[in-house]
N, C-alpha and C positions, 0 to 999 in steps of 0.2 A: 688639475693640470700641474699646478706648481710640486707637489709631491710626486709626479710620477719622475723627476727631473734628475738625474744622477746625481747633484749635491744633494737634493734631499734623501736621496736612497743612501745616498754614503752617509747623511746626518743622523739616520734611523740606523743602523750599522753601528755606528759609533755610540749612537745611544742617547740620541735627543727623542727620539719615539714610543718613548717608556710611560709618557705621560698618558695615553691611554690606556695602559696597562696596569700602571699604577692603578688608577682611577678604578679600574674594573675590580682588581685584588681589592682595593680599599669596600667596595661598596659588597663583594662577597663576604667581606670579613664582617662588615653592618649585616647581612644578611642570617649569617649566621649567629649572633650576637644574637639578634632579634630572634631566630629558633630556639636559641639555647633560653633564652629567658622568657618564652614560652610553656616550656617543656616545665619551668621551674615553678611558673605559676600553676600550671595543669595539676601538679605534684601535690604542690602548697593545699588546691581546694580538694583533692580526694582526700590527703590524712582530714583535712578542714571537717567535710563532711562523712569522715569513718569516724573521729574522734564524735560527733552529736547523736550518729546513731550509735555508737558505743553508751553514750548517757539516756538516751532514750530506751534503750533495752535494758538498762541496769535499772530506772523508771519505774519503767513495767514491771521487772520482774520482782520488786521490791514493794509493788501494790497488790501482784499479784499474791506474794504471800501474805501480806496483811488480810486481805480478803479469805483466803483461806483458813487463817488464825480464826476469823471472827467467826467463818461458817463452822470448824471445827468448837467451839466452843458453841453456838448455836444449838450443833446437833448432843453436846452429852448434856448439855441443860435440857431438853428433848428429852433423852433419854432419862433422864432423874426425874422427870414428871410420869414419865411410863411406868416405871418402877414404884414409883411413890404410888400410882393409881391402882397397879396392880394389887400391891398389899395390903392397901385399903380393900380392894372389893374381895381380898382371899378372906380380909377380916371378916367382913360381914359374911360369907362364904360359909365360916366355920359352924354354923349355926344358933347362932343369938334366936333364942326362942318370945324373949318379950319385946313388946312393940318399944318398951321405952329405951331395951338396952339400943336396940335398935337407930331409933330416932338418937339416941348419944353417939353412938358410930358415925352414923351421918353428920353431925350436928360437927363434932370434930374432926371429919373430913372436910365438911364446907370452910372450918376455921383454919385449917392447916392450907386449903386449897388457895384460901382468899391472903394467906400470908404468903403462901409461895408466886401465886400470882402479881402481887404485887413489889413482890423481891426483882419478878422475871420483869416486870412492866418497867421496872427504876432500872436494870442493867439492859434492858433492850433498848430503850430511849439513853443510856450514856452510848451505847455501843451507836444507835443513828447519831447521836451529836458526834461522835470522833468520825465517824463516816460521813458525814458532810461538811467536817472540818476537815477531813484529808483530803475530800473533792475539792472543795472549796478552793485550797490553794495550789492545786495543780490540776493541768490539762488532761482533758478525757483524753481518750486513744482515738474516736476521729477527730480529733485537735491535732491531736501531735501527729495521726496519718496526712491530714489536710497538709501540716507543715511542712513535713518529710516533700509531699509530692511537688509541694509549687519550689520548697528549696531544690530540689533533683532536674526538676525543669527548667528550675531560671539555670538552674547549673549546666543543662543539655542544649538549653539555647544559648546560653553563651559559651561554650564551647563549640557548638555546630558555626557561630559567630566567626570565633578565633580560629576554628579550622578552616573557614572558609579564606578569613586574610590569608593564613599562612600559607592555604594553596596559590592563593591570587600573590603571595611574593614569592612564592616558591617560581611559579611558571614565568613572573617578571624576570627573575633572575635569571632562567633556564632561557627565556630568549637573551637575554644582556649577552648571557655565557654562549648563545647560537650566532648571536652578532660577532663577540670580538674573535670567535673561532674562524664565521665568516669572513673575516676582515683580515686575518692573518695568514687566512689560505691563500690570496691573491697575492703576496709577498712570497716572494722567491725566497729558496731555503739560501742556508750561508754560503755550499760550496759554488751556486747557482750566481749570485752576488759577488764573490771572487771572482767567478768565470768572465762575466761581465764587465768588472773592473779592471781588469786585465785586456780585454777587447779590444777598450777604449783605448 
């Protein structure tokens, strides 16, 4: 009652009335403050999580050629044993007519076989030890897929989280801003307010 009274419409005119106004611009300005530093955290954990899958993929890709080094070196020791076999049996091949030259052929194949075998035996057990030393101290790939997924989810549920407040202050505000719109409708415009002053 007491506002609807001409000194208070002339107080409001003059400009004692602002203090709702105020209040409403101040709390827009929080509102927005709190989007903007939103938006900046949102920013912060994408580079956050591009920059980990950036080292996870340079990871990978950096075991994957180790792995291939060692398979490539795997297959021409492979292939030095074919060839070595080969020439051996084109040896005996050529026609060794006595049984003893024979049994020498053989006899220096088993010695040559059991040297090369034992060459491949000592670099195939250093090659598993460096390979389960380089397992050893880093995560397999369902590790680091396991990690990937629960970091991406905690990351999707706290954004579905924060999206959530943000709408839930977004629509606070969007009434505050329905109110003081409401409330200044029912307030006669300026020239409406002269008319009336002048009345009296």
């Amino acid at each position: 009652m007491e506002d609807s009274s001409p000194s208070n419409v002339l107080r409001i005119l003059v400009g004692g009335g602002d203090g709702e106004v105020t209040e409403a611009k101040r709390r827009q300005a929080e509102w927005e403050q709190q989007i903007a530093s939103l938006d900046q955290k949102e920013m912060e954990l994408h580079q956050t999580q591009l920059r980990l899958i950036r080292e996870q993929t340079a990871t990978f890709i950096r075991d994957l050629g180790m792995l291939r080094q060692e398979i490539a070196g795997l297959k021409a020791h492979q292939n030095d044993i074919q060839q070595s076999l080969g020439m051996s049996h084109g040896q005996m091949a050529e026609g060794m007519n006595s049984v003893t030259d024979r049994f020498s052929v053989i006899e220096t194949f088993v010695r040559d076989s059991a040297g090369k075998h034992d060459a491949h035996d000592r670099s195939l057990k250093a090659l598993k030890d460096g390979h389960d030393a380089l397992h050893a101290s880093s995560a397999t790939v369902p590790q680091r897929l396991e990690y990937l997924e629960r970091l991406l989810g905690d990351s999707a549920d706290k954004h579905e989280k924060d999206f959530k407040a943000l709408k839930e202050a977004h629509d606070k505000h969007l009434k505050s801003f329905e109110d003081i719109k409401q409330a200044t409708a029912h307030h006669a415009s300026l020239p409406q307010r002269i008319d009336y002053l002048e009345s009296v």
